[in-house]
C-alpha positions as CSV (number, residue, x, y, z in Angstrom):
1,X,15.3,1.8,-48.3
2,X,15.3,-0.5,-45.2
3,X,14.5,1.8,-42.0
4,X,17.1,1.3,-39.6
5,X,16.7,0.7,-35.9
6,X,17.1,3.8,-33.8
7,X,19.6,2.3,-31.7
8,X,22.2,1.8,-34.5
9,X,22.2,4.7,-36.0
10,X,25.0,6.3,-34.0
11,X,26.8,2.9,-33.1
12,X,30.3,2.7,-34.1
13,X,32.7,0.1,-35.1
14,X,35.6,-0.7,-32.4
15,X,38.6,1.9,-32.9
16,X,41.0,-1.0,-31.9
17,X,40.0,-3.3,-34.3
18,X,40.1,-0.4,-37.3
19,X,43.3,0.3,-36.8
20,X,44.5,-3.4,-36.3
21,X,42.8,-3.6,-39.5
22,X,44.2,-0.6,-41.3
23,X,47.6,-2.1,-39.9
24,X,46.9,-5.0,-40.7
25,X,46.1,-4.3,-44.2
26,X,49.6,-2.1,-44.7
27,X,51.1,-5.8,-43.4
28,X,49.8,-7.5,-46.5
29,X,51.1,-4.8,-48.9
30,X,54.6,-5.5,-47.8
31,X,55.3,-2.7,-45.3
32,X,57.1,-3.4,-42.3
33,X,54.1,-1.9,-39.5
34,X,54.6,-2.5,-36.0
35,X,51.4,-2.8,-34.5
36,X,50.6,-1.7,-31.0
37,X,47.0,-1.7,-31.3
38,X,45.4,-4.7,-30.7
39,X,44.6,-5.7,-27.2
40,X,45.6,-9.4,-27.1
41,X,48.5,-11.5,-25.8
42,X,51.4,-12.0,-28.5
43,X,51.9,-15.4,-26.3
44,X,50.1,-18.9,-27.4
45,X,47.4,-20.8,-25.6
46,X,49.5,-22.9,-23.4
47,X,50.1,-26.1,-24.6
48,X,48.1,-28.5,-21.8
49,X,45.1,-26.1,-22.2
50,X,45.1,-26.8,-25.8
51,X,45.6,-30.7,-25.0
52,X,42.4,-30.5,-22.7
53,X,40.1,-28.8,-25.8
54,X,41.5,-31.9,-28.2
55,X,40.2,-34.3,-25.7
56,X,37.1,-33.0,-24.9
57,X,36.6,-33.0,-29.1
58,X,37.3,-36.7,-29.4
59,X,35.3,-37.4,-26.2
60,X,32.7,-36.2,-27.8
61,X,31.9,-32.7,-26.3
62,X,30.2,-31.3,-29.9
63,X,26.9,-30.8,-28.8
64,X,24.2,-28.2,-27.0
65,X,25.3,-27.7,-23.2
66,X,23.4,-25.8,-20.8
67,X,23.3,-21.9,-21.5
68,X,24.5,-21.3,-18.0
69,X,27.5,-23.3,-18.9
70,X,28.9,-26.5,-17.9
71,X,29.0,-27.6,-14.1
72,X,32.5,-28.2,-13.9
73,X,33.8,-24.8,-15.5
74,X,30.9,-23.0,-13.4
75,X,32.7,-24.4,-10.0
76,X,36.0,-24.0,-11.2
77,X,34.9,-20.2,-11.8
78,X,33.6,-20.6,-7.5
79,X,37.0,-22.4,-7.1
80,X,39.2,-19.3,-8.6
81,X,37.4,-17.1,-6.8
82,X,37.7,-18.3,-3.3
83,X,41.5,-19.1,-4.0
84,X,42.4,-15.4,-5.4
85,X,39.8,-13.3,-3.4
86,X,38.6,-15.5,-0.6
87,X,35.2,-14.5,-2.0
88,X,31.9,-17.6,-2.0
89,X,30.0,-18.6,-4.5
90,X,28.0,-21.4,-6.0
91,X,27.6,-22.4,-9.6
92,X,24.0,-21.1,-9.4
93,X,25.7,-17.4,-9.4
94,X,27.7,-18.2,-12.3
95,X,26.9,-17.6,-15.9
96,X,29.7,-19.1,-18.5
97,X,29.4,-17.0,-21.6
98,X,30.9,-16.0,-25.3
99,X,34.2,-13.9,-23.6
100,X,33.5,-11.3,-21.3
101,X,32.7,-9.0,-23.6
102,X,29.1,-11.1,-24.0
103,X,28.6,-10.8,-20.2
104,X,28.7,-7.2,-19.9
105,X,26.2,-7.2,-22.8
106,X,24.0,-9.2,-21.0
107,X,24.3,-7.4,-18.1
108,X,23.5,-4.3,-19.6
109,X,20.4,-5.8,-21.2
110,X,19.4,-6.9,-18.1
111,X,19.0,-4.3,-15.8
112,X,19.5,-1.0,-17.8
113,X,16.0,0.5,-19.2
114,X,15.1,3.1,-21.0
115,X,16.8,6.7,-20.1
116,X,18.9,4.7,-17.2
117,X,22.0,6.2,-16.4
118,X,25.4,4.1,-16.1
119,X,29.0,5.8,-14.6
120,X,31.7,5.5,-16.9
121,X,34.8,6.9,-15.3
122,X,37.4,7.8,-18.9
123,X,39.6,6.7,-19.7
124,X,37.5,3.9,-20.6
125,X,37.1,0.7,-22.4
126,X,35.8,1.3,-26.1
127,X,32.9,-0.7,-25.9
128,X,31.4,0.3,-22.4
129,X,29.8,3.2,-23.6
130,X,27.9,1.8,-26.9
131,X,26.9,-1.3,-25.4
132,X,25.2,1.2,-22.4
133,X,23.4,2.7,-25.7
134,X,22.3,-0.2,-27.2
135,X,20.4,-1.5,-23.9
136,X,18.7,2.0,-24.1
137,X,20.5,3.6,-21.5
138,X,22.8,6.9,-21.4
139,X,26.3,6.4,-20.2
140,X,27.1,9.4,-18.3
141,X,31.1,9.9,-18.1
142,X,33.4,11.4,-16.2
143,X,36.8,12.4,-16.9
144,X,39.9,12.5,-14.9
145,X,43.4,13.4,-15.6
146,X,46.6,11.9,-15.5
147,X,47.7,14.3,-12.2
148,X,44.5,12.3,-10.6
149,X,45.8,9.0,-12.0
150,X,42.5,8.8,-13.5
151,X,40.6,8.4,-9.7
152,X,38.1,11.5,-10.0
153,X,37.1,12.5,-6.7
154,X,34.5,10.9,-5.0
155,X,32.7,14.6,-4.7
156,X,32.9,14.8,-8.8
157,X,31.3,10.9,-8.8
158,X,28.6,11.8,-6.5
159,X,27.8,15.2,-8.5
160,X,26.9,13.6,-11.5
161,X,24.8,10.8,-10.3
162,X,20.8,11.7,-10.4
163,X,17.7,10.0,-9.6
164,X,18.3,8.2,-12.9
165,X,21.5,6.3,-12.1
166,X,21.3,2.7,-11.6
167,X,24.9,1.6,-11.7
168,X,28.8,2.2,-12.1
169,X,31.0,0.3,-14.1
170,X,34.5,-0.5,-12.9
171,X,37.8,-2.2,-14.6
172,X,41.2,-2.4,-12.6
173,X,43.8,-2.9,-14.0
174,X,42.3,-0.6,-16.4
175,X,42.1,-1.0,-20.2
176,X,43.7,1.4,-21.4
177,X,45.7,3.1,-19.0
178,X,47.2,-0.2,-17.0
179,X,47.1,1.4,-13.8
180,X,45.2,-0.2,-10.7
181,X,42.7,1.7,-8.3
182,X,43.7,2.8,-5.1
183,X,42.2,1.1,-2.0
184,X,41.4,4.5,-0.9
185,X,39.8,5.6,-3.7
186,X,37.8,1.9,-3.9
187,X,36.7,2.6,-0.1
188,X,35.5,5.8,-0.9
189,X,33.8,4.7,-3.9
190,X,31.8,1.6,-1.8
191,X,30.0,4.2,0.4
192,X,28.7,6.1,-2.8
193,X,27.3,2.7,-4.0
194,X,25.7,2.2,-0.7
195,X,24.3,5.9,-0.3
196,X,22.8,5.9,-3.2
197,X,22.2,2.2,-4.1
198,X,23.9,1.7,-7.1
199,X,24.8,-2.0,-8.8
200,X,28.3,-2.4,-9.7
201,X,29.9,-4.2,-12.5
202,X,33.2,-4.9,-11.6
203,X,35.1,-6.0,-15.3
204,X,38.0,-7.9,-14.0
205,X,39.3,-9.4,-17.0
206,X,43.0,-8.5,-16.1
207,X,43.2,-9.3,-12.3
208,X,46.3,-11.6,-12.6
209,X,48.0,-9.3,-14.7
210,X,49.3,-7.0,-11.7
211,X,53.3,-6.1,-11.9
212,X,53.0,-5.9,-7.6
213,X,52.6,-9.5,-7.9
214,X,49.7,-9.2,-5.8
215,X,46.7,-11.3,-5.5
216,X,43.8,-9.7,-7.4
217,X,41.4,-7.0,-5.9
218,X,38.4,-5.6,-6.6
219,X,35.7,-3.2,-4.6
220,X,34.0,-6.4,-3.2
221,X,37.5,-6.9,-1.6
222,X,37.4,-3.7,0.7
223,X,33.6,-3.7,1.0
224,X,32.4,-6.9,1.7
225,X,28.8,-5.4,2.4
226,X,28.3,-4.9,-1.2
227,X,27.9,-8.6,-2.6
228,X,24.3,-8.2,-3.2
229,X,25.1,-5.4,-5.6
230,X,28.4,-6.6,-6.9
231,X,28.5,-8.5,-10.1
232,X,31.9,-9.6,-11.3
233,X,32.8,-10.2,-14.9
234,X,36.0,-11.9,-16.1
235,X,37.1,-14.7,-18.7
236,X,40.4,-17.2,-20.0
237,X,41.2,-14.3,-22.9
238,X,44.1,-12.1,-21.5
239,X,44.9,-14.2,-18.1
240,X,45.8,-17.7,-21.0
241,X,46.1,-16.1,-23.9
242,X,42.9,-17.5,-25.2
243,X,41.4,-14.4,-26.6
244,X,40.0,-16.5,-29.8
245,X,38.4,-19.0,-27.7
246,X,35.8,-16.4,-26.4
247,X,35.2,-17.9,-23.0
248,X,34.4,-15.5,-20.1
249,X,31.9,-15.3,-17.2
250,X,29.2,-13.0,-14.9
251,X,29.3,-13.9,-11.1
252,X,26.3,-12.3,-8.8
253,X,23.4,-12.6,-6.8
254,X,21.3,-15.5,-9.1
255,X,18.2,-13.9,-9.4
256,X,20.4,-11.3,-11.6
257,X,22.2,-14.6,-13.2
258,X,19.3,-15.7,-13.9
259,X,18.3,-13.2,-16.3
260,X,21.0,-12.4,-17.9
261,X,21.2,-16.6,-18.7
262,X,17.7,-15.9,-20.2
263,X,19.0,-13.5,-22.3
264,X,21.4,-15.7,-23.3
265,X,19.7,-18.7,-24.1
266,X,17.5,-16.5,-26.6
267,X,21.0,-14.9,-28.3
268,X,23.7,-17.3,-28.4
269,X,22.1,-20.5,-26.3
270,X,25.8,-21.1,-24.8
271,X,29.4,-20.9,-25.2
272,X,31.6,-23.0,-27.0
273,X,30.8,-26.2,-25.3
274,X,34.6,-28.3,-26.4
275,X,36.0,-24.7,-25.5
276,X,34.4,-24.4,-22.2
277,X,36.5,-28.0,-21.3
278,X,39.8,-26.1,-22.1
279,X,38.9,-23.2,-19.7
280,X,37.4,-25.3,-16.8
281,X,41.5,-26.9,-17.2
282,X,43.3,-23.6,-17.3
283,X,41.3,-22.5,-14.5
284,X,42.3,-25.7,-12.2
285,X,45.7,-26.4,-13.8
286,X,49.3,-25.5,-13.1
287,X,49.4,-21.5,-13.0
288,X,53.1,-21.1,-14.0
289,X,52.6,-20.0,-17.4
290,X,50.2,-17.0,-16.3
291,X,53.1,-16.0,-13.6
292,X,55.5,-16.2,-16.7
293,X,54.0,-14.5,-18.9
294,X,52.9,-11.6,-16.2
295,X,56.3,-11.4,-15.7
296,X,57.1,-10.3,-19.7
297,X,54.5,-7.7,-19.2
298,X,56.4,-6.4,-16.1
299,X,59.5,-6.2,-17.9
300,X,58.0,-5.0,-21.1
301,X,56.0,-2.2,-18.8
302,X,59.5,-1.2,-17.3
303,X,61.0,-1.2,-20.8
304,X,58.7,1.5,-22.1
305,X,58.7,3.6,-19.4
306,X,62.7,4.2,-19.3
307,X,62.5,4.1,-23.5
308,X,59.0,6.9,-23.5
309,X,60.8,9.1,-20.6
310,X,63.5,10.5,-23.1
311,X,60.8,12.1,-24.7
312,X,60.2,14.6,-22.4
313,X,56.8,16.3,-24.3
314,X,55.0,12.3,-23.9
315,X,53.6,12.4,-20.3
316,X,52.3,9.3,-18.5
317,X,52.3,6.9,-15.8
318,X,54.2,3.6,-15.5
319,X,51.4,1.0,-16.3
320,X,51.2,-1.1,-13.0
321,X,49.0,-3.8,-14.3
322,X,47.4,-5.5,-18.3
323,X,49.7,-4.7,-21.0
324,X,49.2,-1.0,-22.0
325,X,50.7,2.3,-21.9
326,X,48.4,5.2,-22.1
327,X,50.5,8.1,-23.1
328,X,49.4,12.1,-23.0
329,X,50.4,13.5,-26.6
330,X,48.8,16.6,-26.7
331,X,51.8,18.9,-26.8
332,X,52.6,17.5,-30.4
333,X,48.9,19.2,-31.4
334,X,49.1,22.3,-33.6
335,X,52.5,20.7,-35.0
336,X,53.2,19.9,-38.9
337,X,54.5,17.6,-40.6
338,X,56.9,18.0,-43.3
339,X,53.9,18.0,-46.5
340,X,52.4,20.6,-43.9
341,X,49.8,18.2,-42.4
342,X,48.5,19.6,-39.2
343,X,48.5,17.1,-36.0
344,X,44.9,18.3,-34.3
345,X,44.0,15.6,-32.0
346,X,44.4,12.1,-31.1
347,X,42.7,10.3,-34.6
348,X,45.7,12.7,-36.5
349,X,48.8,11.6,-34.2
350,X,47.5,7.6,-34.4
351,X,48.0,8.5,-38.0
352,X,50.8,9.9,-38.1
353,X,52.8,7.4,-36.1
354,X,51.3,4.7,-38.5
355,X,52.3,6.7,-41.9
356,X,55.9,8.1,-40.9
357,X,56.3,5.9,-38.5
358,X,55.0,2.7,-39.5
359,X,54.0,2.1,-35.7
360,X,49.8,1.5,-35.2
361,X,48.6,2.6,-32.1
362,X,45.0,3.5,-30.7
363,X,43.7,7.1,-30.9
364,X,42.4,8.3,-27.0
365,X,39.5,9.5,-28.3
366,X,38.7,6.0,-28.6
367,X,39.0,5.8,-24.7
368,X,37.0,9.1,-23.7
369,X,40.2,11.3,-23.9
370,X,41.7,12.8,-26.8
371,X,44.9,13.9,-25.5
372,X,46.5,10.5,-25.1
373,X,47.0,7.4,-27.3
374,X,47.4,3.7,-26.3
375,X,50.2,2.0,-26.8
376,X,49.7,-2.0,-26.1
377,X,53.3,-3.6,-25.5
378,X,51.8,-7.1,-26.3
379,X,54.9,-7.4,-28.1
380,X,58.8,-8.5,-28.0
381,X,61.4,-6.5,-26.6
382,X,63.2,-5.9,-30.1
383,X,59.8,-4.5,-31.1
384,X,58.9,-2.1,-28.8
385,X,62.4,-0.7,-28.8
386,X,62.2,-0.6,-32.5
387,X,58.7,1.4,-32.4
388,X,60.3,3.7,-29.8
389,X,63.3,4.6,-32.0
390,X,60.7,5.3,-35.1
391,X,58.3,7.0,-33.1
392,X,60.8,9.3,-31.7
393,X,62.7,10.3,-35.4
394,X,59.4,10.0,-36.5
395,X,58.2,13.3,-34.0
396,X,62.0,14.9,-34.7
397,X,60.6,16.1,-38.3
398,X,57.3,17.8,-37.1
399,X,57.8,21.5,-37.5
């Protein structure tokens, strides 16, 4: 038998895609599933973003281009961010990469060693915690509840950071609860990163999806002090519905940039090159379609909050920002269904919904909580009213 690296041996495969799979797969048999799983926007590439990718193919833009990216996209990236933030920055501190997803790994890879130790504050993104493992380092978590609106206290932050910590990851709107941070709690949080020297990684991947209409904000916004330490990550996936094209990007201070370009160039060299052309466009183009389709999420946002708050035993808070809806299930736990099937945690009601229901959402132990799922409402109207209306008869028969 092959020995297996250590670092694999505990990795897991991405809850949201298994049960976009498993729904999926229930799809192809015939059965009517709704799926509310999958973390994408039900909304196509805009049509003069996918003009701008045909011409760049007959132009000729098929082969190797830099593995920092190309020029143009690079100070489109610098454009973006002085016109949303009023932050500056020069295509040197820009690295174009495969989605945002890649620039995080790189990141990572970069500056975590051995036995390193990176804040994750839960409910988190799926992936932060492996991809912390896989550069070697721990991810050290911490929890906060739905009466906190997930901001733990600064005094529970700075209790479990030790002599080991090196960072702090950050995403608002958040992935999966859609809510935004506080500018208090932000403040707060940019003198721990200044006490105690930490870097920041700042995932912004959906800044212009905020139902305040407000211009995007991060912790560099409110502590201008901390751009040596800030690194920004973001990308075309949720903002243009371009989630296939796998286009994202790492701002920060070069020397970091640098690195994390090395590491690209000896992973995947660069990002789609033809693909690149068609986000350096929907970066400089007209913006109407992103305010249009932010303002479906609103809607959709509003939609499942009055449909969810008739059930009284589902707890949560109106998402303020993405396109999820992280709901507190717990009370169902203990409960039966009718074959006598216990519901115990958060992998069992995910289940459930999807068998008697025929509505896939993601378990929150996925996330770091078990007592929630996540509902995405990346979906029509008729849909999610549909799901609610299953989900709810659906919960009427557990004993």
């Amino acid at each position: 038998m092959i020995r297996k690296a250590e670092r694999v041996k505990t990795l897991k495969p991405s809850a949201t895609l298994a049960v976009d799979a498993k729904a999926k797969a229930l799809i192809k048999e015939g059965v009517e599933v709704i799926n509310l799983s999958i973390g994408e926007p039900d909304f196509d590439t805009p049509s003069y973003i996918k003009e701008a990718c045909k011409k760049a193919l007959d132009e000729g833009l098929t082969k190797y281009v830099p593995s920092q990216g190309i020029l143009g996209l690079r100070e489109a990236v610098c454009e973006t961010l002085k016109r949303d933030y009023g932050f500056d920055y020069s295509p040197e501190e820009v690295l174009i990469t495969s989605g945002a997803k890649q620039a995080i790994f790189n990141f990572l890879l970069a500056l975590v060693n051995p036995g390193d130790e990176v804040l994750v504050l839960a409910p988190y993104w799926v992936s932060y915690p492996p991809m912390i493992e896989i550069a070697q380092g721990i991810p050290v978590i911490i929890n906060s509840t739905l009466e906190e609106k997930f901001e733990p206290s600064v005094e529970k932050i700075e209790k479990a950071i030790s002599p080991k910590t090196v960072g702090i990851i950050l995403n608002s709107p958040s992935n999966p609860t859609g809510l935004i941070y506080s500018e208090k709690f932000l403040r707060d949080l940019s003198e721990i990163i200044k006490k105690y020297q930490l870097w920041v990684l700042s995932d912004d991947i959906y800044d212009k999806l905020r139902f305040d209409f407000k211009p995007p904000q991060n912790i560099l916004s409110l502590a201008e002090d901390l751009k040596d330490r800030v690194f920004i990550v973001n990308g075309v996936s949720k903002t243009y519905a371009m989630t296939g094209w796998r286009v994202g990007w790492l701002v920060g201070p070069k020397e970091v940039v640098k690195v994390c370009t090395d590491i690209q160039g000896q992973s995947t060299s660069h990002a789609t090159s033809f693909a690149q052309k068609a986000a350096e466009v929907a970066l400089r183009g007209p913006q109407e379609e992103v305010e249009r389709m932010c303002k479906i999420f609103a809607k959709r946002a509003n939609l499942v909050s009055e449909l969810f708050s008739n059930i009284p035993e589902i707890q949560f808070i109106a998402p303020q920002g993405a396109f999820y809806f992280f709901a507190k299930v717990s009370s169902f736990y203990g409960k039966k269904t009718l074959e006598g099937k216990e519901i115990k945690n958060s992998i069992d009601f995910a289940e459930f919904l999807l068998d008697y229901a025929k509505v896939a959402v993601v378990p929150g132990s996925a996330f770091g909580d078990d007592e929630f799922v996540r509902f995405s409402f990346a979906n029509s109207e008729e849909n999610l009213e549909k799901a609610y209306f299953r989900i709810k008869e659906a919960l009427n028969k557990l004993n």
